[in-house]
N, C-alpha and C positions, 0 to 999 in steps of 0.2 A: 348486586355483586359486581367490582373490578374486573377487566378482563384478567388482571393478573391472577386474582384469585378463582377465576377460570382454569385458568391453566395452568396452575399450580396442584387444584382438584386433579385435571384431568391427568395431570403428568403423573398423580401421586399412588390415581387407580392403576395407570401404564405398571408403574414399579409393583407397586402389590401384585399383581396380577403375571407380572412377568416372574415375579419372586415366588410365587404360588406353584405357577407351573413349570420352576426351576426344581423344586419340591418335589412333585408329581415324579417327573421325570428322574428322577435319581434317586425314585425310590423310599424317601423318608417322609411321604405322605403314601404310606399301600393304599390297594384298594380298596373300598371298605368304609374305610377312616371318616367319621362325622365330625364335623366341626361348625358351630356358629358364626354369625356375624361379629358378634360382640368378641368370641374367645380370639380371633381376629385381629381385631383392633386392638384388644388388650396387647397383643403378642407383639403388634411391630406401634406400637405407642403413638396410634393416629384414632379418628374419629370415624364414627360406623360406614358414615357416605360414602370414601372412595373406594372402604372396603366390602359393601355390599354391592359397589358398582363393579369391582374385580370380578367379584367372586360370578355374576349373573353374567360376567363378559366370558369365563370361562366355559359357565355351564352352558352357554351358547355355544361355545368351540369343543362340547362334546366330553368335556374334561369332567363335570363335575354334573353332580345332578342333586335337584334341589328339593325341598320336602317344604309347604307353610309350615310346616311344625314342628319340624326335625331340625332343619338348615339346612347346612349341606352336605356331602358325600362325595367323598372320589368313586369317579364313575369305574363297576368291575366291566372291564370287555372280558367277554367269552372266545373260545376258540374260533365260534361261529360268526362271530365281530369280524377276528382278526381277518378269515378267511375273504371273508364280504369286503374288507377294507384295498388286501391284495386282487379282489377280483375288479375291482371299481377302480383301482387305479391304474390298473392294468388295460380295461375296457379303454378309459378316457387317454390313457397317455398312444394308444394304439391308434385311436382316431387323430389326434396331434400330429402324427406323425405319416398320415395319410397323406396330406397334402401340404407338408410344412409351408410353404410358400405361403399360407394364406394364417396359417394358425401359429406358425414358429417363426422368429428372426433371431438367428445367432447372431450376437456382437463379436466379431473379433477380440474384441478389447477387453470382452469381462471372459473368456477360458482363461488366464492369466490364473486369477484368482480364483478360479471354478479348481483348477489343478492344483491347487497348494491345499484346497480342503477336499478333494479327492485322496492326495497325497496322505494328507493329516488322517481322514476316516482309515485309512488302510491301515497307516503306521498302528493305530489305537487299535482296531481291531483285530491283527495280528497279537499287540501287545497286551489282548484282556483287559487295556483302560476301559470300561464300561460309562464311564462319566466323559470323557474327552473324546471318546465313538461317539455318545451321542449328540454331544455339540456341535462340531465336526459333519457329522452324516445329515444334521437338520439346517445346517449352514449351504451344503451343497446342493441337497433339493431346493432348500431356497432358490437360489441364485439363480440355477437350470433354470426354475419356473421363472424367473425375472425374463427369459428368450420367448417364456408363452404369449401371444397378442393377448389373449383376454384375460384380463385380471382376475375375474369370478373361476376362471377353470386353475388359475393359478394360486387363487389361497384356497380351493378345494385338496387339491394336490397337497399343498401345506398341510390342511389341519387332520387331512388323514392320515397321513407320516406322523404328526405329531402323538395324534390318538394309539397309532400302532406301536410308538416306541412306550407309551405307557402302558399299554397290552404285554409288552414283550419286557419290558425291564425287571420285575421281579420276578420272573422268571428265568431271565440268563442270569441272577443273581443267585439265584437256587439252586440253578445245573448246570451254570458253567458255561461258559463261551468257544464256540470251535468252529471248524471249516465247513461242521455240518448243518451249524444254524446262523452264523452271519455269511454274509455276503460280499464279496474283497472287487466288486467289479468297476466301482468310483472312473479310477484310472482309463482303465478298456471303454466305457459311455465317453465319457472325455472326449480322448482320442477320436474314437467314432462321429462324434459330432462335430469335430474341427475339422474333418476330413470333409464333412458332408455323406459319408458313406449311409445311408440309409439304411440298408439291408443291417448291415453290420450294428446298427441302434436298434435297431429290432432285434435282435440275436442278443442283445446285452438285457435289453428288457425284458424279451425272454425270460432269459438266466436268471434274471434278479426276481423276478414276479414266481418263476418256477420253482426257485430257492425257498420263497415265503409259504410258497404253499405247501411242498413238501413238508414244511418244518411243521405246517399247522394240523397235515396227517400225520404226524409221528403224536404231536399231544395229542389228538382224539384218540388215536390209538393206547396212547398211555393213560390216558382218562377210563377208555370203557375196559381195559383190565384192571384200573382199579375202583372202578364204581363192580364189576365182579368180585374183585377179590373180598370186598366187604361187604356184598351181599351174599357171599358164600360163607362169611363168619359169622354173618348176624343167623345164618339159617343155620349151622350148626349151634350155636352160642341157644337158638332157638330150640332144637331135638333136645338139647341136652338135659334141658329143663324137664323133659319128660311130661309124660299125660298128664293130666289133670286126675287129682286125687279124689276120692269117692263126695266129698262135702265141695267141689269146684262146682259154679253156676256151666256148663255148658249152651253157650246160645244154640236155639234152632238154625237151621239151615235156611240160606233165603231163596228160593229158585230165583235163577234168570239174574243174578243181584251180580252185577262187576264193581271190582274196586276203580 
């Protein structure tokens, strides 16, 4: 093989792959969703290779989970995903910030551009853009991590954001977006970090990490009244039926026997 036809491969998985999880993310791939290698290919009119190399580059990044037999599946996170997501990054960016000297170097020269996509996340998430928030808001984690010295804590940070906005997108699509499940603090970490103010990074991280979690005890909350409310219908739905009639099999009883 040419090097060109190297890199033509490898550029072509890059586009799949980034097109896949432009998909994901805005929602027109739900959770759930099976799809093959072949349906794949068929759909953006290339050959199995770079798309079975996408698709295994994703389910690496957590995205996508794969079956020998099925293919593949948009990966569902649970409540208790997302939770674990805000806890772990919360954990790591706290240690970061411990002794930045040694783990952090801000450039002067990239808040520049760090403020325009602070700016931008704000403007979109006051505005309900759901699509233009989330490009925006995954541009500016970027960038921030580009200040991390180590690269492994910095595409950790990445692809857990990434994960948590596919956690979160059909759902703010469902119920709506407000003050009490995003978060507007872009601007205020900015600031704080240009300053150097340290206390004051912590305080925003805070907010933000406290934000996430709160939001994730309001759905468990709303989950286990509705995992009651339908096991309170299925139990009447169940009486209603009444005894069993004189010609029903009644099984014996099994001592000691748990479901």
């Amino acid at each position: 093989m040419s090097p060109s036809a190297g890199v033509t491969r490898s550029t072509l998985r890059q586009q799949i792959a980034d097109a896949l999880r432009d998909e994901v993310l805005a929602g027109r791939l739900p959770p759930g969703r099976e799809f093959t290698v072949k349906q794949i290919a068929e759909q953006y009119g290339v050959s199995a290779t770079p798309v079975r190399e996408a698709l295994f580059d994703l389910s690496a990044q957590g995205l996508l989970a794969s079956d020998q037999h099925r293919g593949f599946q948009v990966r569902e996170f649970t409540v208790a995903d997302y939770r674990a997501m805000a806890e772990a990054r919360a954990l790591v960016v706290e240690g970061l910030f411990r002794d930045p000297a040694e783990r952090v170097a801000v450039r002067p020269e990239g808040l520049a551009s760090i403020r325009r996509r602070a700016s931008e996340a704000v403007r979109a998430a006051k505005g309900g853009d759901l699509d233009v928030l989330i490009g925006y808001d995954l541009r500016f984690w970027r960038e921030l991590g580009q200040f991390v010295l180590n690269p492994y804590i910095a595409d950790f940070l990445t692809r857990l954001r990434v994960q948590a906005w596919v956690f979160a997108v059909h759902r703010l699509r469902r119920d709506g977006m407000d003050e009490n499940v995003l978060w507007f603090g872009h601007e205020e970490l900015v600031e704080a970090i240009a300053r150097g103010d340290r206390e004051q990074v912590h305080a925003e991280m805070r907010s933000y990490y406290g934000h996430a979690l709160a939001w994730a005890d309001r759905l468990e909350a709303r989950e286990a009244e509705g995992n009651a409310e339908a096991n309170a219908i299925g139990n009447a739905e169940g009486s209603a039926d009444g005894p069993p009639g004189p010609g029903s099999a009644i099984p014996p009883e099994s001592p000691g026997h748990c479901a």
